[in-house]
N, C-alpha and C positions, 0 to 999 in steps of 0.2 A: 199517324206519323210521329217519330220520335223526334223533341227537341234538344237542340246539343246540351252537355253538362252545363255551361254557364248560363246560359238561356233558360234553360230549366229553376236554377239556383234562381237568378235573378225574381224570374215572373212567381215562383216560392216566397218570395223577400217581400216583394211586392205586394202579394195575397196576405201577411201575416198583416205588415204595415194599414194596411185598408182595414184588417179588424180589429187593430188594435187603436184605430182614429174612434172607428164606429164606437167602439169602447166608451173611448173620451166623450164623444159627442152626447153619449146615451146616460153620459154622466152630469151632461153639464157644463163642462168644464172647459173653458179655451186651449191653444196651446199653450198659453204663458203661466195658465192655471195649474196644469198639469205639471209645468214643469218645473214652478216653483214648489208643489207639495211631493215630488221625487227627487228635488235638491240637485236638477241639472240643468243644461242652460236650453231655452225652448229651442236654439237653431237645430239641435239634436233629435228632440222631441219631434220637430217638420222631416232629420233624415229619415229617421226610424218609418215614421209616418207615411213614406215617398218613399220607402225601400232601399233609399240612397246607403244605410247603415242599417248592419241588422241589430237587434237589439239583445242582450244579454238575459241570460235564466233569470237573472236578478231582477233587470229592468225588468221583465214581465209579470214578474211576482210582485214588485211594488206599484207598478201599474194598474195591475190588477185591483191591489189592497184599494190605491185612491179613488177610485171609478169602481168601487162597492161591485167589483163580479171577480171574486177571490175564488168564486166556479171557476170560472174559465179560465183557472190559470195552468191548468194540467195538461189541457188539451191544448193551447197556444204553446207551452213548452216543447209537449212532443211534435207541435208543428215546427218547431225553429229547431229543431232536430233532424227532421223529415228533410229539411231546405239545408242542412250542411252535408247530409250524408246518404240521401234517399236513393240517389241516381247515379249509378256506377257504369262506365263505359266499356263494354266488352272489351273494344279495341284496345282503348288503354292498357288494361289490366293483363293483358295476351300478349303484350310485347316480351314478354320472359313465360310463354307458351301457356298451352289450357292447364295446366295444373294450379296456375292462377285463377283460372277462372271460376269463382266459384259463388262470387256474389251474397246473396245472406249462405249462402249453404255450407258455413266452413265446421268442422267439426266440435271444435270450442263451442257455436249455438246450439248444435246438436245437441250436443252433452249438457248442455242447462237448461235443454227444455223436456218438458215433464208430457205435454199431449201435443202431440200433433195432428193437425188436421188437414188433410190434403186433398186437392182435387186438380185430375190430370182429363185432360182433354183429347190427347195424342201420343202419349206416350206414359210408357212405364215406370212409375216414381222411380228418384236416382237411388232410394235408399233400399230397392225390392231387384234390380237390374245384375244379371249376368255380368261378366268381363268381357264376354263376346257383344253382347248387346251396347255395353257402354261404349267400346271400342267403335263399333259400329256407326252409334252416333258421334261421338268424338274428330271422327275421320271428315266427317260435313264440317263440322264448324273447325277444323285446323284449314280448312282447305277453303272455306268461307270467308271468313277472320284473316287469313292470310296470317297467320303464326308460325315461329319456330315447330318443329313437329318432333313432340314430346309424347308421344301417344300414350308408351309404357307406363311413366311416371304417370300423366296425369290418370290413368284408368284407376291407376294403383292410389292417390288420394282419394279418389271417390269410392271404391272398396272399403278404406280403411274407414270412412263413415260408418260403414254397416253394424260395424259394433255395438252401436247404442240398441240396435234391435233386440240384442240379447241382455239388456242392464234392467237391474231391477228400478220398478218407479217408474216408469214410460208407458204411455198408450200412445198407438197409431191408429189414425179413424181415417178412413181413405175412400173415394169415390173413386172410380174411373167410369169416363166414355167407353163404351163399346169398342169405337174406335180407338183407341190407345192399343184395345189387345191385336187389333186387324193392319197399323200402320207398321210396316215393315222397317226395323232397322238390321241391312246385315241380309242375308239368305233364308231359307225357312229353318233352316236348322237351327241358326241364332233363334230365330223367333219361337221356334217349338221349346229351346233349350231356358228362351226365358220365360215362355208360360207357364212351361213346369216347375220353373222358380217361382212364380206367383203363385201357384198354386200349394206349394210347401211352406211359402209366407205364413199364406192363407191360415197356416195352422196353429200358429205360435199363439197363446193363450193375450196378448197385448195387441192383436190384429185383427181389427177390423174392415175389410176388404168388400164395398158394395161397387155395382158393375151397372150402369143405367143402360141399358138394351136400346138397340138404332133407332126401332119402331116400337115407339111408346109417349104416350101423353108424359107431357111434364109440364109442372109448374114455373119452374125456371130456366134461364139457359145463362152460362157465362161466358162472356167472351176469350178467356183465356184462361192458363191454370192458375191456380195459387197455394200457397202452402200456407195456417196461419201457427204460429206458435206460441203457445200458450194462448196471454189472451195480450201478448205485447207487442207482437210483430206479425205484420204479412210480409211474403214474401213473392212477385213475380218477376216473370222476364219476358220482353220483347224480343226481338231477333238481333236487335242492338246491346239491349242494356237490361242491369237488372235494379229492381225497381222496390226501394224496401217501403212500408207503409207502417207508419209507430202515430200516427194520430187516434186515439181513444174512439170517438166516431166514426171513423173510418172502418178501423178493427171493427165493431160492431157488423156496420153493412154487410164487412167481409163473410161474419160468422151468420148472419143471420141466410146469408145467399147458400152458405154450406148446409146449415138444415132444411132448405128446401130444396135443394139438387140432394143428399139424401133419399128425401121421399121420393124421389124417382126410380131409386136403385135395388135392385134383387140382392138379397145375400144367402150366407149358408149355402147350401145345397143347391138353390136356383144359380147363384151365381160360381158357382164350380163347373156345374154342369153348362154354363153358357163357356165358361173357357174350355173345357173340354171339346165340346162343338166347333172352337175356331180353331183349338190344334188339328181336328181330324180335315177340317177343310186345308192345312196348309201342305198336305200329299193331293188333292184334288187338283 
């Protein structure tokens, strides 16, 4: 279940605050300790501590320096990052229609990341997708969402992503489910018309396109897709919200789950021939 924007924020605030007490504690040091060798008044030090107030890049870098774990200051950063801007609310954002919507996916990140790594579970990455297919999906969530219905425009923002596919510097490393190729958005035709787009993907010298078959042992399973970028950001989304992940540890998990759904997957010539098989099933 999704928790609302502020609720989310807060119980973030919360979680930072808690480790950054344990910090203190692991140092020694009281609150009044602490907050005499940071040069601020300790009622501060109990917000911070209590999530009441969040604390600054600064505060956590001298925090850090005093309680001797100047490690841990990178990764508490990127969590007090995580807690002002992680959780973005469809709704919200859709009030001036889906061409808003677009969550980490806007094409400025596009454009400044170098590898992507993605893994789709049901559907066809936005950056590999038809205009009929997009349209397709699009039509669900204006009608979901309850938005102005901007169909044209917003199809036409997520096209214009596509670009980055052809720039030099980029690599795409992509997983899909089986079922991504078999989940219908649109008629068969859409769906034949976007295979065959996966398929000519498939080609481009920067793409890498492996396909995990229905029936087949695996090491892993994820619960949802994600996309990570570079090694700075993940990126998902619930049926609500989309959901960005910039904590250093986290990234990790992210990537390490992607090398092992990998070894799940067929490529080259296995996995052509497995989409070629679900185009001809879709005249059946």
């Amino acid at each position: 279940m999704t928790t609302n924007p502020s609720s989310a924020d807060r119980q973030g605030q919360e979680a930072l605050g808690v480790r950054l007490r344990e910090l203190r504690k692991e140092a020694g040091l009281t609150g009044r300790a602490l907050a005499a060798l940071t040069g601020q008044h300790f009622t501060r030090v109990s917000k911070i501590e209590h999530g009441v107030q969040p604390p600054t890049d600064h505060d956590i870098r001298v925090w850090c320096r005093v309680c001797n774990a100047e490690d841990q200051a990178p990764d508490l950063t990127a969590t007090l990052r995580a807690v002002e801007s992680a959780y973005i609310e469809f709704r919200r954002q859709s009030r001036a229609g889906m061409k808003r919507v677009l969550g980490a996916h806007t094409l400025g990140l596009y454009e400044q990341t170098s590898v992507f790594r993605i893994y789709e579970h049901n559907a066809i990455p936005g950056l590999f997708q038809t205009a009929d297919y997009t349209a397709a999906m699009l039509s669900f969530w204006i009608d979901f969402l309850e938005t102005p219905n901007d169909l044209d425009e917003a199809v036409a923002v997520r096209m214009e992503r596509q670009r980055v596919l052809y720039q030099r510097g980029k690599r795409f490393v992509v997983v899909l489910e089986e079922q991504a190729l078999r989940t219908w958005f649109g008629d068969a035709a859409t769906q034949a018309g976007q295979l065959d787009r996966l398929l000519a993907v498939m080609s481009l010298p920067t793409v890498s396109v492996g396909v995990i078959p229905l029936m087949t042992e695996r090491p892993a399973v994820a619960s949802t897709g994600f996309w990570i970028f570079d090694n700075l950001l993940v990126a998902l989304e619930t049926p609500t919200a989309s959901i960005e992940v910039t904590r250093p540890h986290e990234i990790e998990l992210y990537a390490r789950m992607f090398d092992r759904l990998q070894v799940s997957a067929v490529y080259g010539p296995e996995a052509r021939a497995l989409i070629g098989r679900t185009i001809d099933q879709l005249d059946q």
